[in-house]
VEXDREN-2710 file (C-alpha; in Angstrom, 1 decimal):
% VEXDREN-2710
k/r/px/py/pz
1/UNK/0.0/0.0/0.0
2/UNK/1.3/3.3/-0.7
3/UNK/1.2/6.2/1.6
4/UNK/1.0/10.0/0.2
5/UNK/0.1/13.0/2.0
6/UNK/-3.2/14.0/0.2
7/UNK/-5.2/11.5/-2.4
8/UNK/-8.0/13.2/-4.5
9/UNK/-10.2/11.2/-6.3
10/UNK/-11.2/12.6/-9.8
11/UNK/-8.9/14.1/-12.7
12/UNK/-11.0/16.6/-14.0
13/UNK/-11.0/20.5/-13.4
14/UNK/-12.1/20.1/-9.4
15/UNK/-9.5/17.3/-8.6
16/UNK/-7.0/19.0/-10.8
17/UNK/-7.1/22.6/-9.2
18/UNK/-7.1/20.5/-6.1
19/UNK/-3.6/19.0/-6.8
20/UNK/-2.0/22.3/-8.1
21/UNK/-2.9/24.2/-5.2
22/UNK/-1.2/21.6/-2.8
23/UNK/1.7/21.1/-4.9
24/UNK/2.1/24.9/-5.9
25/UNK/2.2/25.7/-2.2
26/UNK/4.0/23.1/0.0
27/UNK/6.1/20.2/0.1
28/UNK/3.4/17.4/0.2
29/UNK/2.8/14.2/-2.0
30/UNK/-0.8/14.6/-3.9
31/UNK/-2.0/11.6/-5.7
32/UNK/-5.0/12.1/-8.4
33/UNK/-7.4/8.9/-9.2
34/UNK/-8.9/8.9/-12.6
35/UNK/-11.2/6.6/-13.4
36/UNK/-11.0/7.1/-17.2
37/UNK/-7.8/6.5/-19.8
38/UNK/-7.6/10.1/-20.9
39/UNK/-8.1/13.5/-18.7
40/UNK/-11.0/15.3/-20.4
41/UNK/-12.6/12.9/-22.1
42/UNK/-15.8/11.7/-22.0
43/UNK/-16.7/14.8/-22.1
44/UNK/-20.4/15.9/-20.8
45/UNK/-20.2/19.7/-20.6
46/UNK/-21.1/22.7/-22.6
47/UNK/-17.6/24.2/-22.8
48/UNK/-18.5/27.3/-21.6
49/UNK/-17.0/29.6/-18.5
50/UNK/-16.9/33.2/-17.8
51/UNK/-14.1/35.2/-19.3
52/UNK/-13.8/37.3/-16.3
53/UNK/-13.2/33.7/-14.3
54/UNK/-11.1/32.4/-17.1
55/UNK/-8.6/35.8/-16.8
56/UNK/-9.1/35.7/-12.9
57/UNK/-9.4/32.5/-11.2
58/UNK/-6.2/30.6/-10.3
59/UNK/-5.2/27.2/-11.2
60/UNK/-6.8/28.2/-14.9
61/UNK/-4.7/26.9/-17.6
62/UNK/-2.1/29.7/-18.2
63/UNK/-2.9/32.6/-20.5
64/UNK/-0.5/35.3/-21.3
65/UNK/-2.7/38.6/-22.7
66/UNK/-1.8/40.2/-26.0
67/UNK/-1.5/43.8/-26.1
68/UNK/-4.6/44.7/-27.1
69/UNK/-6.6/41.7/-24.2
70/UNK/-8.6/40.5/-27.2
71/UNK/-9.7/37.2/-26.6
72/UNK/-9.5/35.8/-29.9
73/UNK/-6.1/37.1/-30.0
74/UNK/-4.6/35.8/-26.1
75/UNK/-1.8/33.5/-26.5
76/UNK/-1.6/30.3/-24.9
77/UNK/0.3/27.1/-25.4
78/UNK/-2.4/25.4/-26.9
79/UNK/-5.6/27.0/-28.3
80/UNK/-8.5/25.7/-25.6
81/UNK/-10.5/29.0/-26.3
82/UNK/-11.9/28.8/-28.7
83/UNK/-14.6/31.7/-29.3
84/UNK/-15.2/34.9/-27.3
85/UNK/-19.1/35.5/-27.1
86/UNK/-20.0/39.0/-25.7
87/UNK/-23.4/38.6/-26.3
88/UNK/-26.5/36.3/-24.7
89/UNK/-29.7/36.0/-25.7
90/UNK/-32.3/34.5/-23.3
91/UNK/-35.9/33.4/-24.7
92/UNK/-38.5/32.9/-22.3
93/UNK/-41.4/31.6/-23.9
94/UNK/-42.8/33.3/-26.8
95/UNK/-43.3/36.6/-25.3
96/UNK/-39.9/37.9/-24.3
97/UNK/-36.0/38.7/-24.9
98/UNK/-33.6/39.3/-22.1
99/UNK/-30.1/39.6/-22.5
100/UNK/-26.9/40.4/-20.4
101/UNK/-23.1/42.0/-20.5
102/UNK/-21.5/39.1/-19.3
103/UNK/-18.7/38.1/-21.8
104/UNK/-18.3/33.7/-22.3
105/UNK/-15.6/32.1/-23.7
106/UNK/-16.4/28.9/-25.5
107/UNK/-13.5/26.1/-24.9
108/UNK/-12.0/22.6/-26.0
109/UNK/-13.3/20.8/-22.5
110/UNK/-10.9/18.0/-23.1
111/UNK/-7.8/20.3/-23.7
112/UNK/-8.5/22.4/-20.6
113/UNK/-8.7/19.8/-18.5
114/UNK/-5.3/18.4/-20.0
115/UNK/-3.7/21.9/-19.7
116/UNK/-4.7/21.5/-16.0
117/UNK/-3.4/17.7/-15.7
118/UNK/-0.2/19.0/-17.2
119/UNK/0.5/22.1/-14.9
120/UNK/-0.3/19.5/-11.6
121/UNK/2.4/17.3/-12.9
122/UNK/4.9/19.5/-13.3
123/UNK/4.8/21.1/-9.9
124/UNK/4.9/17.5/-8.7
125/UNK/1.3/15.4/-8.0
126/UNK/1.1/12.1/-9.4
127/UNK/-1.8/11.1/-11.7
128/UNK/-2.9/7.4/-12.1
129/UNK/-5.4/6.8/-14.8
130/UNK/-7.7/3.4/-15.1
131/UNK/-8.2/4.1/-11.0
132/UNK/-11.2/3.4/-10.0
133/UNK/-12.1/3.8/-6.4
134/UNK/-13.8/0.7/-5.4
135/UNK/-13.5/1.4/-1.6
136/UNK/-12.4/3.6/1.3
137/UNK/-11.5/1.9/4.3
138/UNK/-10.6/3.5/7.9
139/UNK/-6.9/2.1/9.2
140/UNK/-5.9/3.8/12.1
141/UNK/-5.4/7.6/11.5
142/UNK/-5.1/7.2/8.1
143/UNK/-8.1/6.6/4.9
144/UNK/-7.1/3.7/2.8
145/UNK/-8.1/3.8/-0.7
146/UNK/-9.0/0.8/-3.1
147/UNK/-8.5/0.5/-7.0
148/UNK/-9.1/-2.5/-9.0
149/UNK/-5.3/-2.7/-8.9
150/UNK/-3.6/-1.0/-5.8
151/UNK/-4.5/0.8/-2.8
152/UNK/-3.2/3.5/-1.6
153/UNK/-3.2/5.4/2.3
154/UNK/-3.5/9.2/3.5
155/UNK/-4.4/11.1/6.3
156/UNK/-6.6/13.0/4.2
157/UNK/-9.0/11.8/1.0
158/UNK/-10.1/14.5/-1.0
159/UNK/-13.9/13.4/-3.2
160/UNK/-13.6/15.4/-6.7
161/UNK/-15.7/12.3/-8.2
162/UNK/-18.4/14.4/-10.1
163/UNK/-21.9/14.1/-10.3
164/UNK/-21.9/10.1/-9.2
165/UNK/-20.4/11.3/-5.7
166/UNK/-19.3/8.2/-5.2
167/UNK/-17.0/8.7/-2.4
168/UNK/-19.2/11.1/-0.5
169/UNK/-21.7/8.0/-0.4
170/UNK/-18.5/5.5/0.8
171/UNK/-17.9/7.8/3.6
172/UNK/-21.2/7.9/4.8
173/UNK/-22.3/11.4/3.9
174/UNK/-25.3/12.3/2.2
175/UNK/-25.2/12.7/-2.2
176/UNK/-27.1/15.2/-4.2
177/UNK/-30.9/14.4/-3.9
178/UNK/-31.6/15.5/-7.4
179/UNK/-30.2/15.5/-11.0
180/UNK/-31.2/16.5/-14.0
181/UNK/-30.0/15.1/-17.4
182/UNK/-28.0/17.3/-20.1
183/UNK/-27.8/16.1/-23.5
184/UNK/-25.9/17.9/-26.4
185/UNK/-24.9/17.4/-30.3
186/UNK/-21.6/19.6/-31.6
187/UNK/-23.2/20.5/-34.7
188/UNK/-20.6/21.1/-37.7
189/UNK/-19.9/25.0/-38.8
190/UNK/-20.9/28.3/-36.7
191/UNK/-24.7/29.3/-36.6
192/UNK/-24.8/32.1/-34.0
193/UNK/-23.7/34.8/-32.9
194/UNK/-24.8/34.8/-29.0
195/UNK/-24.9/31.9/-26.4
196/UNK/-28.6/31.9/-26.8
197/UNK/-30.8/30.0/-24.1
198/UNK/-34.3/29.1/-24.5
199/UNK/-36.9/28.8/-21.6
200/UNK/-39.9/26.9/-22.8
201/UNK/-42.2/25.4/-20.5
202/UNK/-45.2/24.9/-23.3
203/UNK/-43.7/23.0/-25.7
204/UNK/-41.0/21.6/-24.1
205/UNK/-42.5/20.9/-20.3
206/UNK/-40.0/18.6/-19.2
207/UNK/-37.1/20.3/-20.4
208/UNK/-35.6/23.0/-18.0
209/UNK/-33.7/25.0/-21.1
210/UNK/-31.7/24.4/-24.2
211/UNK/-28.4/26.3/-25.5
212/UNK/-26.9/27.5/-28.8
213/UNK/-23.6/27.8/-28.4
214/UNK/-20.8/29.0/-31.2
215/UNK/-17.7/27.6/-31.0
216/UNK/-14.4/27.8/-33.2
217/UNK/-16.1/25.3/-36.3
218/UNK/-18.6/23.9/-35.0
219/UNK/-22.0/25.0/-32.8
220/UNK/-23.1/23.1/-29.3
221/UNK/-27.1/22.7/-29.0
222/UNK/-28.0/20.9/-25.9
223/UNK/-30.8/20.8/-23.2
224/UNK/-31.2/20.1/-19.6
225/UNK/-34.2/17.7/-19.0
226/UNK/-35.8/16.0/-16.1
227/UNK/-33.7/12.4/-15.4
228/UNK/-37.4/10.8/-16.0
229/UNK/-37.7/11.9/-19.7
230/UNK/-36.1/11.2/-22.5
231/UNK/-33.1/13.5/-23.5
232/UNK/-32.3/13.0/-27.0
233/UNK/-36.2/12.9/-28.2
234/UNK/-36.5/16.2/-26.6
235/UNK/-33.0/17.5/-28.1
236/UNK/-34.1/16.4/-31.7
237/UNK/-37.7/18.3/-31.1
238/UNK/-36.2/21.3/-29.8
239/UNK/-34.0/21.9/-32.3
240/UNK/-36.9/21.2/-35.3
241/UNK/-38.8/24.4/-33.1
242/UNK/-34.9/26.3/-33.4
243/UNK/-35.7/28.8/-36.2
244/UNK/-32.6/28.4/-37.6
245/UNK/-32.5/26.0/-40.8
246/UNK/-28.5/25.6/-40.9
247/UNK/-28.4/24.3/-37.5
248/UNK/-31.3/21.7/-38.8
249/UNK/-29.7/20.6/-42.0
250/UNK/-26.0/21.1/-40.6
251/UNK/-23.9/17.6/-39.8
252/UNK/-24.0/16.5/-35.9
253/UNK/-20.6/14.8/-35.3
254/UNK/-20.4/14.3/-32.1
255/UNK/-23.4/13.0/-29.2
256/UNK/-22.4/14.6/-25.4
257/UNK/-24.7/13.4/-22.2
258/UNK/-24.1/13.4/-18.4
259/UNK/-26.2/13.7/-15.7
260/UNK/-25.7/17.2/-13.2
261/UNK/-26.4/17.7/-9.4
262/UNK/-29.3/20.0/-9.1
263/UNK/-30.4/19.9/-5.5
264/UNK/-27.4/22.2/-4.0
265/UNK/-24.9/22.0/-2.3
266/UNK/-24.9/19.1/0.1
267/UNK/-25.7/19.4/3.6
268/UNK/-22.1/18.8/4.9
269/UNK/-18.8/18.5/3.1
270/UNK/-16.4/17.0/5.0
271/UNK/-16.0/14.1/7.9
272/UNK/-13.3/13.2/9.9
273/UNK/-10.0/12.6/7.2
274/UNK/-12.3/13.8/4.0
275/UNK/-13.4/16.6/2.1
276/UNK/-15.9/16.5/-1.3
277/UNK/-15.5/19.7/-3.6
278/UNK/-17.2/20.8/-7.0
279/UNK/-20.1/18.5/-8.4
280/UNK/-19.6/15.3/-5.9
281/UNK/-20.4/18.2/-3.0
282/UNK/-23.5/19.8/-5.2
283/UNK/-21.7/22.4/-6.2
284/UNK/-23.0/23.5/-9.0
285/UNK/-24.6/26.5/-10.2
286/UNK/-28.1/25.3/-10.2
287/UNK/-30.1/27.5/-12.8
288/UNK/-27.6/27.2/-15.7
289/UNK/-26.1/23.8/-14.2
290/UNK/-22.9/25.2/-14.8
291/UNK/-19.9/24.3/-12.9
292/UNK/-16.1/24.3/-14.0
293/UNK/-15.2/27.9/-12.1
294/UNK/-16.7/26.9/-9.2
295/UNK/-15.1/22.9/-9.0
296/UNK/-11.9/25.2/-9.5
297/UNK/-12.9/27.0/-6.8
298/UNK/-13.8/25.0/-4.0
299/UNK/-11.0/22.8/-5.2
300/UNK/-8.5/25.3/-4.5
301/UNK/-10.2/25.5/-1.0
302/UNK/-10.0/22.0/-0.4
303/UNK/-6.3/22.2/-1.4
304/UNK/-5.7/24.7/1.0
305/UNK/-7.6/23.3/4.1
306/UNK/-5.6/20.4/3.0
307/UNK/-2.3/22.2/3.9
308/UNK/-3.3/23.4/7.0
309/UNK/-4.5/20.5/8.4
310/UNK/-1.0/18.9/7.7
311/UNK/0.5/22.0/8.9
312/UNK/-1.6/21.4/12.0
313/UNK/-1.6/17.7/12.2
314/UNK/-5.3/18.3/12.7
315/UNK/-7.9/15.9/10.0
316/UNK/-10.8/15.3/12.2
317/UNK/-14.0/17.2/11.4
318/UNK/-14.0/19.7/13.7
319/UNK/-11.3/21.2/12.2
320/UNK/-12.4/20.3/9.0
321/UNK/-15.5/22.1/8.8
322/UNK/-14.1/25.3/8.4
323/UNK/-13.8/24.8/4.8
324/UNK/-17.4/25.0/4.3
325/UNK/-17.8/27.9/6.2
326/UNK/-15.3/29.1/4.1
327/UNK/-16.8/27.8/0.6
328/UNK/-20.9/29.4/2.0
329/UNK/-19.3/32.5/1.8
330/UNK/-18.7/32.8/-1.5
331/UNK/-21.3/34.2/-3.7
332/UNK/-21.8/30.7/-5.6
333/UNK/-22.6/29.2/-2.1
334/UNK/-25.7/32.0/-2.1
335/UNK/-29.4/29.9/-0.5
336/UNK/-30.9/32.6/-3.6
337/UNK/-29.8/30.7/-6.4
338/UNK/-31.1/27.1/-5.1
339/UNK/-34.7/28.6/-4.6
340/UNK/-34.8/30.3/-7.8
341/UNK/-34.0/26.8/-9.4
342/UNK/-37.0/25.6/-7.2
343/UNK/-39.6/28.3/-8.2
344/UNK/-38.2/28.4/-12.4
345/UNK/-38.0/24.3/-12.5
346/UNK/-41.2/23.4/-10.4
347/UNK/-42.8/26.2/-9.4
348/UNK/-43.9/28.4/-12.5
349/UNK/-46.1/27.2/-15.4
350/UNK/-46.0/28.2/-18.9
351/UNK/-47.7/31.2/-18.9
352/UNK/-46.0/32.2/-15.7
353/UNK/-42.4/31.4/-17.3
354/UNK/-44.6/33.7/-20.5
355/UNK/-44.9/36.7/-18.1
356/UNK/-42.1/36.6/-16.6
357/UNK/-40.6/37.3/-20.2
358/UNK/-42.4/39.6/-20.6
359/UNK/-41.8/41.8/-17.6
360/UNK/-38.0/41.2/-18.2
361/UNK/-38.1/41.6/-22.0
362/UNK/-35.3/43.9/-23.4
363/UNK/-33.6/44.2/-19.8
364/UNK/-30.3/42.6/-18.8
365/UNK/-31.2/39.8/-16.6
366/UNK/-27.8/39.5/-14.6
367/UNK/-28.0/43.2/-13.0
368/UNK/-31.0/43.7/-12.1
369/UNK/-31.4/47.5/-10.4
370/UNK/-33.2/48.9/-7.2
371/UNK/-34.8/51.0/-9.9
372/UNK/-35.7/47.9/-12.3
373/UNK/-36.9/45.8/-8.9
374/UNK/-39.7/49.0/-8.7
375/UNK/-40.3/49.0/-12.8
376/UNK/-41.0/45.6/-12.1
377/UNK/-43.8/45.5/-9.6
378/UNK/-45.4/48.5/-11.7
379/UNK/-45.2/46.0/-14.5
380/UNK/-46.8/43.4/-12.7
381/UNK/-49.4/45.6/-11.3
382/UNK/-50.7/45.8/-14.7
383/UNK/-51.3/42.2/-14.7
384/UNK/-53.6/41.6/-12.0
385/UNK/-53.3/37.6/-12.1
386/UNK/-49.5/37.3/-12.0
387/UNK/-49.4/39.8/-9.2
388/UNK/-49.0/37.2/-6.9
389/UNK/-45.8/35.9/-8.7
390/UNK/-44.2/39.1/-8.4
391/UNK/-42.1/37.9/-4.9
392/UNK/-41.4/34.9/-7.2
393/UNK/-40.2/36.7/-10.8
394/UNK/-37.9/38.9/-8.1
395/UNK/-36.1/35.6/-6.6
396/UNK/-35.2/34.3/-10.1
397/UNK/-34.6/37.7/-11.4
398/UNK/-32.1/37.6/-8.3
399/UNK/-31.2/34.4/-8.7
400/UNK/-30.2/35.3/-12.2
401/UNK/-28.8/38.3/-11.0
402/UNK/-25.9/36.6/-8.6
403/UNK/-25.7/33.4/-10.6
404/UNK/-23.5/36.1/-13.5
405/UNK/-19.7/35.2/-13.8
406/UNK/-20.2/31.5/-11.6
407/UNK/-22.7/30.2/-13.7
408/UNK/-20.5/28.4/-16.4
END
């Protein structure tokens, strides 16, 4: 069995930002588990994250600025941006257009996450590909982990394992409650403009929304559906209702699907020897279902409590729990976002997801003003039967509102 300081189990952009915070800032041995033969691949993501967070947020792949900060024209050593998109579009129903200032870069998933597996390596953590955890067994003072092949032993076990949470479950904690299924074709050639998102509760009733996004060649169109329906029936419908021919008659080359956490974040993160960042802890941004900035994020938390409890010689739970302490007060951690997710997904109807466009149409829905809160309820007072929704349209307007640069 062999002993390292830190093991984290999952190679993708949580477990990864895990590894190069410990590594970049101490002396101790971090081991990543992979399940999969590659880093990045399968894919099931949208490959979208906030330029602001992509030019912020440590333990991004490295990107040097060109003098004039264009996007298209930042050089890196490989080319994982792909498309700077300064414009969104959001449809909600037939009766309305919102939009918002928030500037997306479009990415090549796999080669991020590579970029990121690369960077960890160098600055010294060990990646084992093929390693499934089977099991996590208590010797001692020290967490034993299981592969199909070897086992390995830490003081501290780190769960980046995605949406299956496996290791949050073989440590006794409680999982996400609820998931929702995203499904997605790469469509060949470019056929927008915007990252358009469509909000249609009438003909699409089990489908929370579906995206256009425009890449370097080709065009992501996905959905997010309910785990009880059937994804790609809905994905082939919804784009038949896109009014946009090219992406109908335009060659799909690739098929993406996963499943994402959509209860929040889970009601406690860590246990004696353990911590669970990113999707395996619920961390996910639950109105867009986005969540690469903020696995980097609580990942880099996780790799710092991680260095102070060595520091300390301290891994049981008391002092443990200060990392989610420290991850609530973020503004991705915010109880706002979760019951917006519960009023747009289960609470409003058609019509009501038809008004709400309506009141919102031609405003930017991620900064909403004092002044636009008052606009608002004047607008609803003119409609009498959605009146009582207006505390509702407020909380997802809100929700919207502080979901901005974490919500890819």
């Amino acid at each position: 069995m062999k002993p390292f300081d830190v093991i984290i189990i999952g190679g993708g952009p949580t477990g990864l930002s895990t590894a190069i915070t410990i590594s970049k800032n101490s002396d101790l041995s971090a081991l990543v588990l992979e399940e999969h033969s590659e880093i990045g691949n399968p894919l099931a993501c949208g490959e979208g994250i906030s330029k602001e967070k992509l030019l912020t947020l440590a333990n991004m792949p490295p990107i040097s600025k060109d003098i004039n900060s264009s996007m298209l024209k930042l050089q890196k050593e490989k080319p994982f941006v792909e498309r700077e998109v300064i414009s969104q579009r959001f449809f909600f129903g037939t009766t309305g257009v919102a939009t918002s200032n928030l500037n997306i870069a479009t990415i090549n998933r796999p080669l991020f996450d590579q970029l990121m597996a690369k960077e960890a390596k160098e600055l010294g953590a060990t990646i084992h590909l093929n390693s499934q955890v089977i099991g996590i067994d208590r010797k001692k003072q020290q967490l034993e982990v299981k592969t199909q092949k070897e086992s390995f032993s830490a003081p501290l076990v780190i769960g980046c394992d995605g949406p299956s949470a496996h290791s949050v479950q073989m440590m006794g904690l409680t999982p996400p409650t609820e998931y929702v299924q995203g499904m997605e074709y790469k469509i060949e050639g470019v056929h927008t403009d915007a990252l358009d998102f469509y909000f249609d509760f009438r003909k699409f009733p089990k489908m929370h929304y579906g995206w256009v996004f425009p890449k370097k060649a080709h065009t992501n169109v996905g959905i997010v559906a309910d785990t009880a329906s059937r994804p790609k029936e809905i994905l082939d419908e919804f784009i038949n209702n896109l009014n946009n021919a090219n992406i109908k008659n335009s060659k799909i080359v690739k098929e993406i699907a996963g499943i994402i956490p959509a209860s929040g974040p889970i009601p406690k993160r860590y246990c004696d020897n353990y911590l669970v960042a990113g999707d395996a802890a619920g961390m996910t941004n639950s109105i867009f279902y986005g969540g690469i900035a903020i696995g980097i994020h609580t990942g880099m938390l996780a790799g710092d409590t991680a260095i102070k409890a060595h520091e300390s010689q301290k891994f049981d739970e008391e002092f443990l729990s200060e990392y989610q302490n420290l991850m609530n007060s973020f503004p991705y951690s915010d109880p706002v976002i979760q019951e917006a997710h519960d009023i747009l997904y289960s609470k409003f109807s058609p019509s009501d997801i038809d008004a709400f466009g309506s009141l919102l149409n031609g405003w930017d829905i991620t900064t909403i003003s004092s002044l636009q809160k008052i606009i608002l309820l004047i607008k609803a007072l003119k409609m009498p039967s959605k009146l009582k929704r207006i505390n509702d349209v407020r909380t997802v307007a809100y929700g919207f509102s502080k979901s901005r640069d974490w919500g890819f």
